[in-house]
N, C-alpha and C positions, 0 to 999 in steps of 0.2 A: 470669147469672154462671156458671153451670156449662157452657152450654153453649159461652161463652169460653172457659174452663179444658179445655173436653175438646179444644176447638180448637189450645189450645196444648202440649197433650199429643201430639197428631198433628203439628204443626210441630215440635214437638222432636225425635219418633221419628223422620220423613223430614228432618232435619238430620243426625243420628246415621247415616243409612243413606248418605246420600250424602257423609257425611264418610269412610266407612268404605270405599264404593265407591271416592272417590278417593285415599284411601290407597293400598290394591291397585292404582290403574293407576298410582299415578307411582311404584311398584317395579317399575321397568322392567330393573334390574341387579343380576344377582342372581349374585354372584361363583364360588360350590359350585353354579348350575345346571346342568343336563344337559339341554342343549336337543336336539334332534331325536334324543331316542333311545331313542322307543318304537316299538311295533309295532300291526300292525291299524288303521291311522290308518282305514282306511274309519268306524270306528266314529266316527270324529269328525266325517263332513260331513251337513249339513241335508240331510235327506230332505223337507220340504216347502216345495211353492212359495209360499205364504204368510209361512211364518217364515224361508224365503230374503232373499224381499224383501226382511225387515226386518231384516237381515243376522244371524236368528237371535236374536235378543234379544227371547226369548222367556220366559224365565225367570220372570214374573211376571205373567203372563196366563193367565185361563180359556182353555181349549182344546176338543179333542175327544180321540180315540182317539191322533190323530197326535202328541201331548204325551208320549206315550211316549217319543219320541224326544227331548224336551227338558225338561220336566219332570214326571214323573208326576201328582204332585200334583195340575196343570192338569186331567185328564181326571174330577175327582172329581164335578164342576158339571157334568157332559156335557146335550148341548141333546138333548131328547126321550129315547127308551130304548134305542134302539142307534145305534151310527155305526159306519161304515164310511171307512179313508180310502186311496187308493191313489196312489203319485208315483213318479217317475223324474228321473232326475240324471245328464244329459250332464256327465261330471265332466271334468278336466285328463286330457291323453296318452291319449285316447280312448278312460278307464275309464267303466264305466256301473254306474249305481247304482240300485236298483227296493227298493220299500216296499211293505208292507202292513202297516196295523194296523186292528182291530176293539175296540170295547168294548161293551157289555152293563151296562146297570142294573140292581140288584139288591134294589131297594127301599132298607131302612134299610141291607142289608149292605155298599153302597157300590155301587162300580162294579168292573167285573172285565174286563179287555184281555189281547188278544196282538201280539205283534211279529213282521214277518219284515223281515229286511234283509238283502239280496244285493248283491256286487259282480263285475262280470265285467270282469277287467282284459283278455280276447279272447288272441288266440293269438301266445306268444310264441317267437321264433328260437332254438333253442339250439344252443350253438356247442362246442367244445372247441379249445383251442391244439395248434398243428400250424406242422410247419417247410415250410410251403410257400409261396407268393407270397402269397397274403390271411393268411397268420399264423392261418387257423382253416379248422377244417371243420365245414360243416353236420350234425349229428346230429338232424334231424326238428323239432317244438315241442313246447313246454311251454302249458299254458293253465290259469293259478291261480284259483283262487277264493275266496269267503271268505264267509262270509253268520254272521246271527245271530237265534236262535229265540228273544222273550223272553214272559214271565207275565207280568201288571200288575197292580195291585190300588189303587183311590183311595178318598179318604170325605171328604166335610165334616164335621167335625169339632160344629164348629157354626156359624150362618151367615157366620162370618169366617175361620174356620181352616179349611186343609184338606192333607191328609198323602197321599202317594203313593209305591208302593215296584216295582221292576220288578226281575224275574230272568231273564236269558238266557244263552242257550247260546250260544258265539261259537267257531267253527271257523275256520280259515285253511289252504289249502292251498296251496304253493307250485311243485306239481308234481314230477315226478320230475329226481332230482340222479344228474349220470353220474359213478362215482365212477374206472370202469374201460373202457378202450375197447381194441382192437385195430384195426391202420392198414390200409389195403391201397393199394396204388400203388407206384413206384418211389422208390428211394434217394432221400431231400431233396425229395422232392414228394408227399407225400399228397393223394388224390383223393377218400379213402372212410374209413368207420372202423363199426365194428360192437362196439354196445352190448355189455358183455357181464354188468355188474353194475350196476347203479342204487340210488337211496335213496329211501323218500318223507321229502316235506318237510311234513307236516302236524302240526297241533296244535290243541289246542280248550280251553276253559278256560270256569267261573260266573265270568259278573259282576254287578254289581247298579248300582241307578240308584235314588235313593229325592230325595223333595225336600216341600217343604210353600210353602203360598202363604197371606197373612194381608190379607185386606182391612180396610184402617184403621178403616171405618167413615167417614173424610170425603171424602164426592165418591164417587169409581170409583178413589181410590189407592187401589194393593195392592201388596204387597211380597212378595219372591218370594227361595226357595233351593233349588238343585240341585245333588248330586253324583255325577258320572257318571261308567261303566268302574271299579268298583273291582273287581280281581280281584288274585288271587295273581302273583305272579312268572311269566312263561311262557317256554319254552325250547326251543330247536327238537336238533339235534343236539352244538351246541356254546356257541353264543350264545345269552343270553337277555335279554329285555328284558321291561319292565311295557305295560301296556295306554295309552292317550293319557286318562288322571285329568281330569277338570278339576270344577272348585267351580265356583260359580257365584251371585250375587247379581243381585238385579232391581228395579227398580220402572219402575210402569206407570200409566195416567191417562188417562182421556177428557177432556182440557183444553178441550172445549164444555162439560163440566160449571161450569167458572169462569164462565160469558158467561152459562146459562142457556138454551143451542140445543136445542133438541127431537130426544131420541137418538133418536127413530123416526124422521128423517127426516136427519139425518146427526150423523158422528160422528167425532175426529179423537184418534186412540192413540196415544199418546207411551210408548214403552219404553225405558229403559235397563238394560244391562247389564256388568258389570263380570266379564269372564272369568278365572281362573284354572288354565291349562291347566298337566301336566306338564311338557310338553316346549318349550314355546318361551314366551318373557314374556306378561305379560299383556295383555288387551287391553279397551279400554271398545266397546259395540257399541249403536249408538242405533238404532232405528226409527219411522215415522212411517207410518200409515194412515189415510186419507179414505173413508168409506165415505158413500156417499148412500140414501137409501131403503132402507139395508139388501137393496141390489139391484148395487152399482158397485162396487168398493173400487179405490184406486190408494197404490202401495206406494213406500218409498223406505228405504232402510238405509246405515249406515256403520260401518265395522269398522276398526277403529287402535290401535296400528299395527301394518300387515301390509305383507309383500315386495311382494306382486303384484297386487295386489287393496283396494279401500276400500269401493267404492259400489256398491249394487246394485237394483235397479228392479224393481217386479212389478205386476201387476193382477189381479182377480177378478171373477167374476161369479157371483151369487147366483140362485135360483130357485126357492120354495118349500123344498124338501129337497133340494137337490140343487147343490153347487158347483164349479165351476173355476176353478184358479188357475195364473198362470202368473210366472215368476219369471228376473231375464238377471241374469248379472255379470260384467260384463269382469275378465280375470286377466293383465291384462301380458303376458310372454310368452308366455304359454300359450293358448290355445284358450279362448273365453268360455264359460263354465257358465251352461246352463240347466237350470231346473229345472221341470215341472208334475207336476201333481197332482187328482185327482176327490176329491170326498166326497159323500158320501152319509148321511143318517139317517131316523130313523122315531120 
């Protein structure tokens, strides 16, 4: 009898949760919205090819160091005493995106991480208006950047709870703004123009990322919350805008647990997630992985609704301490995103 009642105590919570997830996506219109109009979006795409794959819906799973980027909490459980994890992101309009994160065991005092995340948007044309037959002239390039240095900190709590909080340093540089030029050429045709006052366009701002993950207790469900990019208002020299916020809720499940299949020899993870971003609706984000022999994994993800993009494909390969994984997503008009990534631990 009790062990019916606890069962149906976990059927009622994961009723409540997935009632709660789909409340939030069919508020899909949202009248007083401000859709696209934050800033630092780099901070918002998947630095791993793993949780690529699974189009990010990641939210409520054990992880490694790399959960810093999506929910801290995940990195509290970390497998053996250090991890190491490094990825890169052929991102849209041929910006590139590199990661590194590291975490460290600390016995009872938890687990302790750092973040690095760089975006190299490459060398852009800067032009100024001019009354001559192309209507501009060349004034040399620009090449922006943006990266963010974060602190991490996780714990299990106790063997079902677990809490994690992350602090970074987030700069953006947009290069230098011509505010003043002088022309050279003849009457109605400029040929040349010479800088002669400039601005910089940079800014840096704390943010924070914090989230916890609760294993039910029945099976491998566990249920998961992140909230990420909370920072102050940021401002460049006249306009200002917030960071790209988003909540976040999860649940996850090794659904060979149901059947009774032997997790050392495969393994099949079902994640959902229920996004709540600043700046554009919300979105539900499901993932699916097959792992064999804890040796193979192959990946599959779907994210909706989005403009340009749904489904995304990835695969892994495992080998004692040592992984790679690799991750595609076609993007409609844009250029397909790939993403890999190494890890490492000890």
């Amino acid at each position: 009898m009790r062990k019916s009642r606890t069962f149906s105590q976990y059927l009622i919570l994961l009723a409540m949760m997935v009632t709660l997830i789909s409340t939030v996506t069919r508020a899909q219109e949202r009248t007083d919205a401000k859709l696209a109009q934050t800033g630092m979006k780099f901070l918002s795409v998947g630095m791993s090819a793993r949780q690529g794959a699974l189009a990010d819906a990641f939210t409520a799973v054990d992880g490694n160091s790399a959960s810093l980027f999506y929910n801290p909490a995940g990195m509290a459980r970390l497998e053996g005493i250090a991890d190491v994890s490094l990825g890169s992101v052929n991102w849209i309009a041929d910006i590139k995106q590199y990661s590194m994160s590291a975490a460290l065991k600390a016995g009872d005092l938890g687990v302790f991480g750092i973040s690095l995340q760089y975006a190299d948007y490459g060398n852009i044309d800067a032009t100024i208006l001019a009354n001559n037959s192309q209507g501009f002239l060349d004034v040399g390039s620009i090449k922006p950047t943006a990266y963010a240095v974060g602190l991490g900190y996780a714990r299990a709590l106790t063997d079902k709870f677990s809490v994690g909080g992350n602090v970074k340093f987030v700069r953006q540089d947009l290069g230098t703004g011509i505010t003043q030029a002088s022309y050279v050429g003849t009457a109605g045709s400029y040929t040349d123009a010479t800088v002669v006052s400039d601005s910089k366009n940079a800014v840096d701002v704390i943010a924070f990322d914090f989230g916890l993950i609760y294993r039910t207790g029945y099976k491998s469900l566990t249920l998961g919350m992140a909230v990420r990019n909370f920072a102050r208002e940021v401002k460049y020299q006249k306009e200002s805008f917030q960071l790209p916020l988003a909540f976040k809720l999860g649940v996850s499940m090794n659904v060979f647990d149901l059947v009774g299949f032997d997790r050392e020899k495969q393994a099949l993870l079902v994640t959902v997630d229920a996004e709540h971003p600043r700046d554009f609706p919300e979105q539900m984000k499901v993932g699916l992985e097959y792992v064999f022999m804890d040796v193979v994994s192959a990946r599959v993800g779907y994210v909706g609704p989005a403009d340009e993009h749904s489904l995304s494909y990835g695969l892994g390969l495992q080998y004692k301490y040592f992984a790679v994984d690799y991750a595609y997503t076609p993007f409609g008009v844009f250029n397909q995103v790939s993403r890999f990534s190494v890890r490492m631990w000890y």
